[in-house]
N, C-alpha and C positions, 0 to 999 in steps of 0.2 A: 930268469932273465929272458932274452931274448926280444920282439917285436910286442907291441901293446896295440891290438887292435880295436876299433870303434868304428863309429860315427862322427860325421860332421855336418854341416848344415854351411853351403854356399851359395855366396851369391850369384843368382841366375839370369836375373833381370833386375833393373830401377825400378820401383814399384811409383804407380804415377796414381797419388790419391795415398788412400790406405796401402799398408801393407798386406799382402796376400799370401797364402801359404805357396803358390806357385812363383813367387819373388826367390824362391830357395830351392835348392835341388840336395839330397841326401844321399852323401858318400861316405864309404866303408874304407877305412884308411890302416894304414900298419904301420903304427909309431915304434921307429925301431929303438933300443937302447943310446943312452948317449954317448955323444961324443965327449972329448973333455972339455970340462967348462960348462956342459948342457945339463938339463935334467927333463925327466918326462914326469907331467903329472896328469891324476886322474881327477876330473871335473865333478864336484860335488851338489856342490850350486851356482844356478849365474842371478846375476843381476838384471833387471829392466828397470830403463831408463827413458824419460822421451826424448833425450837428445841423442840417441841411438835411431832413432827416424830419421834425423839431420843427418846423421852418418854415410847413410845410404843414397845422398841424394849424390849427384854428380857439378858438386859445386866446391869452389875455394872456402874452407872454414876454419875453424881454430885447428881441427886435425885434417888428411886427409881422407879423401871418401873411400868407403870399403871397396873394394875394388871385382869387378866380377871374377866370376872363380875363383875367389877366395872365402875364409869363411866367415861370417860373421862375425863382428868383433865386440866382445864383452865380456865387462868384468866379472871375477869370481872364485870362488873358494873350492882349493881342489888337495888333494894328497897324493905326493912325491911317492912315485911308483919306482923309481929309475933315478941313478943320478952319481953324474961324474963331475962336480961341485964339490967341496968340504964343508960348505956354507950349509947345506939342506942333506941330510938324511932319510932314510925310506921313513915311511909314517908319518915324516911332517906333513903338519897343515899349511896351508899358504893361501896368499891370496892376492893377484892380479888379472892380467886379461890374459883371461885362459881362450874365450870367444865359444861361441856355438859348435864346441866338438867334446865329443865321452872324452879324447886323451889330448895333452897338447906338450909339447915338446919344443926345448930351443934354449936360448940363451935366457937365463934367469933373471940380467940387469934390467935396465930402464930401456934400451937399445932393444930388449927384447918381450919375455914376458911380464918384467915389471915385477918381479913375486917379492914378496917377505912375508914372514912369518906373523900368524897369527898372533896379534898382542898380549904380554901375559897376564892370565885372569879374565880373558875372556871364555866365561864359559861357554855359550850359545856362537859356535861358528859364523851362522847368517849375520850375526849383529857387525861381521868385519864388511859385509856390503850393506847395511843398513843405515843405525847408529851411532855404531863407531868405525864404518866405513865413509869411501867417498858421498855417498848421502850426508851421512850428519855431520861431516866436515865443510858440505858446501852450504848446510843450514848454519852452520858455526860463523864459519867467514862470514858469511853474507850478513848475518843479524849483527856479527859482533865488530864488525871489523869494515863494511862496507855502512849497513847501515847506522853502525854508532850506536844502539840500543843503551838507552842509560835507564835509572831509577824514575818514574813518575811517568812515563812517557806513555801513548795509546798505540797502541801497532796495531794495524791490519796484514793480516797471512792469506794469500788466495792461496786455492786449492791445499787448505790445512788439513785433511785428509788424506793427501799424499805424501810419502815417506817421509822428503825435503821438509816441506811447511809443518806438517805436524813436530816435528822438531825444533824448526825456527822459532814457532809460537812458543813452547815450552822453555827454552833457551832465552826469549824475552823473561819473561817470567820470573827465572832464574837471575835473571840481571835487575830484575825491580821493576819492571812493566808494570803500571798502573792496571791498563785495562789491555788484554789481549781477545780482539775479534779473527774469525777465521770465517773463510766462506769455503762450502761445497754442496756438490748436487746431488746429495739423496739424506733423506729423511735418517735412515743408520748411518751415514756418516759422519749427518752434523750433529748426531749425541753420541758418536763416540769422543768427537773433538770435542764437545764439551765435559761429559763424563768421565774421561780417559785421559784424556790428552790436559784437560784443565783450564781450555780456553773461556772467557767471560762467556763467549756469545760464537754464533755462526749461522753467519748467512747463506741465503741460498743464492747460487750465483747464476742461475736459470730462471730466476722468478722475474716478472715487469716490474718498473717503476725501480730499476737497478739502480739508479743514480741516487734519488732519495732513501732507499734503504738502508744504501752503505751509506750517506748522510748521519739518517738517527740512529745509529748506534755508537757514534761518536761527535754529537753536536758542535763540539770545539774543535775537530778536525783530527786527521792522523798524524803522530811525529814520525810514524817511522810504516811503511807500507813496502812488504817483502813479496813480489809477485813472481806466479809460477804462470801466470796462466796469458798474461797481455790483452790486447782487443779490450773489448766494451770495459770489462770487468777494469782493466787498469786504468782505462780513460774515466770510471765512474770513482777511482779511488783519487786521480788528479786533481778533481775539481772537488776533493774533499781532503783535501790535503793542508795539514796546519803550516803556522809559520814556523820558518826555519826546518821542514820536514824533512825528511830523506827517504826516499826508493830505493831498493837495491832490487833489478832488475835479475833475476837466478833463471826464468825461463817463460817461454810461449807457446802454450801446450793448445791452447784457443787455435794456433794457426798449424796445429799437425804437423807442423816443424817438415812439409810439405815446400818442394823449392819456388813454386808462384807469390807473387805478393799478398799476402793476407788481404782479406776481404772488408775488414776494419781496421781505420785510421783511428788516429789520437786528434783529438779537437778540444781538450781542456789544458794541451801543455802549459796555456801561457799564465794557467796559474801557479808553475812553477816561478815564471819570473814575480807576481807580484806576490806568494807567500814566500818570495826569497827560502824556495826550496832547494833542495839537490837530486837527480836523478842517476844514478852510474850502472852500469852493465861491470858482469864481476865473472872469472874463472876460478875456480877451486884449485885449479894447477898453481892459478897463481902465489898461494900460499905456502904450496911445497915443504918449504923448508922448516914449516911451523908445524906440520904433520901430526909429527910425536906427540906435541905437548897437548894440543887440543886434542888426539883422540884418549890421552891420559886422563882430560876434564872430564869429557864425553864418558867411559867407562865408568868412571867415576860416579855419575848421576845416573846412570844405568843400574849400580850393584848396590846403590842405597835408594835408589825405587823412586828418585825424584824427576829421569825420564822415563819416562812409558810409548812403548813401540808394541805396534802389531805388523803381521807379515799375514799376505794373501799370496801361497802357494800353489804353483801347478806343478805337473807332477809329468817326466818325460820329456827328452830335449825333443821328439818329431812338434812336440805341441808348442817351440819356440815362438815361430810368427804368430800365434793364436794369442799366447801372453804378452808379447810386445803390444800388440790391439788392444790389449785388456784398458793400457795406460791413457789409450785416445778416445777408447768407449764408456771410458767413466767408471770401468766395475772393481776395479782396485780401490781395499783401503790396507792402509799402509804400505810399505815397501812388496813391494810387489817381486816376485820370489820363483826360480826355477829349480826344482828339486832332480839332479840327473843320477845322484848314487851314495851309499852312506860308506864311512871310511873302512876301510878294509876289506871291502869286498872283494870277492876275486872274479867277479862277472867281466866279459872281455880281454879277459889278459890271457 
């Protein structure tokens, strides 16, 4: 018993552009034992995300902005080192927003860390921030529940090479998608989505002549177009957008999620009004209470092999901001993955 000492990573400065590793300052903290009601856990793996960029900015959003001198805030998978809770025992797994620190400590609900336990049957911990974590639960909603995905239908996935889309496309699939295309930017990524993932097709979303390409690969149009990325690429999928279509807008990785106004407009909207289309913007929170059931589906398709996930790990929380970069420099495929420590270990305690 006693103090649980670490590392953490806070916020130092707003980072204006890219994030920099000097946006963060690295402190040595002493998590002491809990109080009642609390638990300390030790951080295993976190998550990255690009609206973890948005986080940082100093603007009104769906949450508030991380606040300086505080530490970094992200999801992830840690074991209950400490704990005056009867809910959580030593050794459990769990998984909430632990944020950029080796220990974190505090209130276990919603109001605080957010933790529950890992799902039963899931073998692979990472897959609770992946798969069958908030990833493949906001590819869930958004394909199944936003965008309406039925049997026959064509869907376009941007950036299907990242954790989100590479899921959505496969979840099309899953529901009877005719033809599922995917776009990204490097040569191994668009045959992993194809050979891995199972998409028809994948575009490259850096190439000229954008507009026509995502054209011919669905000459009748899209019913259903799931974007991660917005700018060009989304304005090239409007103006190829079938009747009666649907968008579900999940994110805008194109604008670095940077607090200036993006540098590209939409200029094909008004073919939503004449393919009497639909366009909506969607939160994963919003789902909440449906959690359970969809990460039961999700596992599901996971332990009979009909989704397929990969993870690009780094290794060390000081190399946090470097991984966060990885998601706006294009070099992540799959869920993108911070490895800080394996269970049991007795390193800083």
């Amino acid at each position: 018993m006693g103090s649980h000492g670490g590392r953490e990573l806070v916020l130092s400065r707003r980072p204006e552009g890219q994030v920099t590793d000097d946006c963060f300052e690295v402190r040595h903290t002493e998590v002491a034992d809990p109080p009642p009601g609390e638990v300390v856990v030790r951080t295993l793996w976190l998550s990255f995300d690009p609206a973890q960029r948005g986080w940082l900015n100093d603007v009104a959003s769906y949450v508030p902005p991380v606040p300086l001198g505080a530490p970094m805030r992200a999801y992830g998978v840690g074991e209950v080192v400490a704990t005056a809770d009867e809910r959580f025992a030593v050794g459990d797994l769990v998984h909430g927003m632990l944020g950029w620190r080796e220990y974190a400590g505090g209130e276990p609900g919603p109001a605080g860390l957010g933790l529950e336990h890992l799902p039963a049957g899931l073998d692979d911990p990472k897959l609770a921030l992946g798969a069958v974590g908030i990833t493949g639960l906001t590819a869930y909603f958004g394909m199944y529940d936003v965008a309406r995905v039925k049997p026959g239908d064509v869907v376009l996935v941007t950036a299907a090479a990242g954790a989100t889309g590479s899921v959505a496309g496969q979840l099309a699939r899953l529901r009877g998608a005719a033809k599922v295309v995917g776009t990204a930017g490097s040569e191994e990524k668009r045959a992993w989505v194809v050979e891995e993932a199972g998409f028809d097709d994948c575009l490259d979303h850096y190439g000229d002549r954008l507009f026509r390409r995502v054209g011919a690969a669905a000459p009748a149009g899209y019913d259903v177009v799931f974007d991660n990325v917005g700018g060009e690429l989304l304005d090239a999928a409007l103006g190829n957008i079938a009747i009666g279509g649907r968008v579900a807008l999940c994110g805008s990785i194109s604008t670095g999620y940077r607090p200036e106004r993006p540098e590209v407009g939409l200029r094909n909207y008004p073919f939503l009004t004449t393919r009497r289309a639909r366009m909506e913007g969607f939160l994963v929170s919003d789902f909440a209470e449906r959690f359970d059931a969809a990460r039961a589906d999700l596992l599901g398709w996971v332990n009979r092999g009909e989704l397929r996930t990969t993870d690009d790990v780094v290794e060390g929380l000081e190399n946090a901001p470097a991984t966060l970069r990885r998601l706006f420099e294009g070099r992540n495929l799959g869920k993108q993955l911070l490895h800080v420590a394996d269970p049991g270990s007795a390193a800083g305690r």
